[in-house]
Each structure stands twice: as C-alpha cells, then as structure tokens.
ZAMARGU-4260 file (C-alpha; in steps of 0.2 Angstrom, whole numbers, plus 5000, padded with zeros to 4 digits):
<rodrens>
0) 5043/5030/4997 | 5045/5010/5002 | 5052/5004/5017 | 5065/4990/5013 | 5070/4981/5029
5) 5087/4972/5028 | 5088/4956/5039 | 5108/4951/5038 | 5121/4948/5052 | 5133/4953/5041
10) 5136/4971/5045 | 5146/4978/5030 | 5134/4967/5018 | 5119/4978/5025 | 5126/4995/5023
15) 5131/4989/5004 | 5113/4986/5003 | 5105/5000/5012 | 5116/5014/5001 | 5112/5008/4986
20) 5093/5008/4989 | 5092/5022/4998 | 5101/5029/4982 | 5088/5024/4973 | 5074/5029/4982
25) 5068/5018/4997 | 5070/5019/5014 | 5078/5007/5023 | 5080/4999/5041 | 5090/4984/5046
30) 5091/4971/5058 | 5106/4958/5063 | 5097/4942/5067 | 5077/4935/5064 | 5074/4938/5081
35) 5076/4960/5081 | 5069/4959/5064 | 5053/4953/5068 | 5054/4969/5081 | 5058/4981/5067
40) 5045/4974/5057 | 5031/4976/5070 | 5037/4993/5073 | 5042/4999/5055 | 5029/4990/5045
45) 5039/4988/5028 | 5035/4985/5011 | 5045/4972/5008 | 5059/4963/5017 | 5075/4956/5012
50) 5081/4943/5022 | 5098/4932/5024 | 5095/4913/5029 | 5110/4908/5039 | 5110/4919/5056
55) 5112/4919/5072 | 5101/4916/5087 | 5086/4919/5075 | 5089/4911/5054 | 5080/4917/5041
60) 5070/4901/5040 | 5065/4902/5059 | 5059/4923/5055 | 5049/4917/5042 | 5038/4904/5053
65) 5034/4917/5064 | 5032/4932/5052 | 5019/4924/5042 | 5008/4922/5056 | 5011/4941/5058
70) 5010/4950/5040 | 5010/4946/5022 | 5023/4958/5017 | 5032/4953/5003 | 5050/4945/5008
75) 5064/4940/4996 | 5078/4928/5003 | 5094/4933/5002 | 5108/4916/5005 | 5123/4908/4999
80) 5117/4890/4998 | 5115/4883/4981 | 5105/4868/4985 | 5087/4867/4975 | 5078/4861/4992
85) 5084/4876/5001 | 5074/4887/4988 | 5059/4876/4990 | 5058/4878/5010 | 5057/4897/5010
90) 5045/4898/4995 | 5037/4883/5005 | 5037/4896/5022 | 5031/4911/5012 | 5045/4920/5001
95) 5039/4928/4986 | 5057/4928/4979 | 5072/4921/4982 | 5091/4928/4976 | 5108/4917/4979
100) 5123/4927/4983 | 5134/4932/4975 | 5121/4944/4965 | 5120/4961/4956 | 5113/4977/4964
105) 5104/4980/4948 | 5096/4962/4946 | 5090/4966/4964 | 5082/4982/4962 | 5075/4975/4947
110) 5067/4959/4956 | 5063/4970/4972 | 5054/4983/4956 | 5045/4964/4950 | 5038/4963/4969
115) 5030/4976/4974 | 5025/4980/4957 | 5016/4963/4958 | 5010/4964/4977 | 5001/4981/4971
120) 4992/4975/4960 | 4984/4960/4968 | 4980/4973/4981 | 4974/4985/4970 | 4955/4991/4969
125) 4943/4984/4956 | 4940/4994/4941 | 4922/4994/4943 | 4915/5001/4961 | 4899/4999/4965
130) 4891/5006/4982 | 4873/5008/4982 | 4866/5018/4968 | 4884/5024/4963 | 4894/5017/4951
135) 4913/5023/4946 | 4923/5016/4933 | 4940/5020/4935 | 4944/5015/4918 | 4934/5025/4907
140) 4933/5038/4923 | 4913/5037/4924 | 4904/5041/4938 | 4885/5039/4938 | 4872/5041/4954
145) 4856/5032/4947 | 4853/5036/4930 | 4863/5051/4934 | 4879/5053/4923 | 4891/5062/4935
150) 4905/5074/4928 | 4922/5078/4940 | 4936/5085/4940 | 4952/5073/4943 | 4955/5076/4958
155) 4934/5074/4964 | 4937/5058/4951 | 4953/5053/4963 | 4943/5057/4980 | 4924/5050/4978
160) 4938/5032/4972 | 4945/5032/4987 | 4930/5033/4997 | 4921/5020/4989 | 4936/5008/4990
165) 4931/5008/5007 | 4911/5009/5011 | 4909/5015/5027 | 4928/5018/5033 | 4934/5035/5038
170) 4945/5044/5030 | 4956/5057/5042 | 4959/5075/5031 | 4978/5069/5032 | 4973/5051/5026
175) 4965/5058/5010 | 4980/5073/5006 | 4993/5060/5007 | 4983/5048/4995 | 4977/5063/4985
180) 4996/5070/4986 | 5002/5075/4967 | 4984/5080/4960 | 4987/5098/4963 | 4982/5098/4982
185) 4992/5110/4992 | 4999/5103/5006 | 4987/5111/5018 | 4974/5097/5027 | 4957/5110/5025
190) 4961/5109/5006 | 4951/5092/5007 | 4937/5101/5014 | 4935/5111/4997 | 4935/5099/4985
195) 4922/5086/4998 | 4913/5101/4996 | 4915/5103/4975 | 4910/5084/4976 | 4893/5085/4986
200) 4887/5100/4973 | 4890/5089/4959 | 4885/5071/4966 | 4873/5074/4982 | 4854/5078/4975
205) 4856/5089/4991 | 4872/5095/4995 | 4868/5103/5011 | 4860/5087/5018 | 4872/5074/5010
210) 4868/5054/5008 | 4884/5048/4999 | 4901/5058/5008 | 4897/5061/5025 | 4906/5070/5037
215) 4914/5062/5053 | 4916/5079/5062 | 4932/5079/5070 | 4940/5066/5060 | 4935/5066/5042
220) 4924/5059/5029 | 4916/5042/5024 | 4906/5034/5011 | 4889/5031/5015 | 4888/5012/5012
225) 4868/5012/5012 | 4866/5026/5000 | 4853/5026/4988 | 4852/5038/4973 | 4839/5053/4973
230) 4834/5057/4957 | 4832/5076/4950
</rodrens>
C-alpha cells in the first residue's frame, strides 16, 4: 500500500482528500504547514506527496527547498494561482507534477496513478542481471550459472531476482516474505528458509557448501557478489 502525505493548511481540503484515497486504496498522513510536513515525511517516509503552495509559517515553495536536499520522493503541487511562472518555480524546485485547483478527484488519482507508475519504473531493476557467472533474464525468466541452464520454480525465479538486484546486501527473512508476498508464501518468515533451500539444490554445484546464496545467520541471506560458477 502507498503512503500519500497531504501538506495543506486547509483542514476540511485534507480530509476531502485523505477519504477519497484512502477509498481507493492508499494510506495517507497530513500535515498543516511545510514546516511539520517535512517532520512527517522524515518520520513517515511517503511514496509520494501532495503539497498546497500558499501556507503558513512554512509555503510549499519553501518545503520543497529543503525537501530536496532530503529525498526524491515524488511531489505534486497542489495551488490555486494560475500564473505559468508559478508552475515553472516548483517544477524548477523539484515537482514532478503540478495540479491547479479547482480539480477532480479522479483527474488526481489518475495523475497521482501516472507518478508513481512512472517513478517505478525508472527505479525498477534491469531486465538482464548479471553477478559473476550467473545470469537471470527476467524477461524470458532464464537463469543460467556458467554454461548451466537453470530451471526454477516462480517463486525461486522471484527469490534468486531479488538477491541479485542487490549483490552482496542482506536480505532479513521478513525483507524477502514481504517482497515475495502473493507467490504462494505463507505468511510465516521460516517459509523463506525452504524455498533458499529448493534454490541452493538447483543452482549451487554444492548445496551444502553454497557460493551464490549465503546465509547471514541471524539475519538472512545474501548474494555472493564474487561468485564464480562450478561446473558439473
């Protein structure tokens, strides 16, 4: 679920808008001015924030000076002036989008949609990984180790991705579930353990001495980012 902060000192204006999204499935949090919503935004790390110009103590111009130095989250700017340069100093500050009131939910859902859609997929993985001698193509869902062509399951297809997105970070058993959530994992964290182990059998030459998924005991699993394929 995405987490919509809502900077407006308008208080009847930011329940409108956090009812209606909530109704469509976000969360939401608010702030009145630039100045708490930096707060919330430190505290409640948002996907994406919508945020009025004209406020007190803090205006939406000033929030964004200081928020980009912070984070990249997407923002759209919410405001009632008309004026073109307005638009151009808070795409100039770092707005992705920017909506003059007064507006339709639906347009905003719609633009809010256009966003994150497009924030996902700049931030999304390459198609092609490549860590040592292993290669996955998540378009034709290949996996080879060597000359080895590797055959998974989807849900080993999904896991040995999201390792390899990541060479060498750790990935807790809760990390992996909720990233894994929706390929038929239970919702039990030692369920990871099981299909880690499925994985090893069918990728490591050597599954009880493994060179690609290691195991950060304790915590979790990693990729091995100076693996090198063993042939058999």
């Amino acid at each position: 679920m995405k987490t919509i902060l809502i900077v407006d000192d308008k208080l009847s204006a930011v329940r409108l808008l956090a009812d209606y999204l909530s109704a469509k499935g976000f969360r939401t949090v608010t702030a009145g001015n630039g100045r708490e919503g930096l707060f919330v935004a430190r505290h409640e790390k948002p996907d994406l924030v919508l945020l009025d110009i004209m406020m007190p103590e803090m205006d939406g111009y000033e929030f964004m000076r200081h928020f980009r130095k912070e984070r990249d989250t997407p923002v759209i700017m919410l405001t009632a002036k008309l004026e073109e340069t307005d638009k151009v100093i808070g795409l100039e500050l770092g707005a992705d989008d920017y909506v003059t009131k007064p507006f339709g939910m639906a347009e905003l859902v719609a633009r809010i949609r256009a966003v994150l859609r497009r924030v996902g997929e700049e931030n999304a993985p390459p198609d092609l990984l490549r860590v040592g001698d292993v290669t996955v193509d998540r378009k034709t869902r290949m996996v080879t180790a060597g000359t080895r062509k590797i055959e998974l399951t989807p849900s080993e297809f999904d896991l040995l991705s999201i390792l390899m997105t990541a060479p060498g970070q750790v990935f807790s058993r809760a990390d992996l579930l909720e990233r894994l959530k929706g390929n038929a994992f239970e919702n039990v964290e030692r369920t990871v353990d099981v299909h880690v182990r499925n994985l090893r059998a069918k990728l490591e030459a050597d599954s009880a001495h493994p060179q690609y998924v290691l195991t950060v005991f304790g915590v979790g699993y990693r990729f091995n980012p100076d693996s090198e394929a063993v042939e058999t």
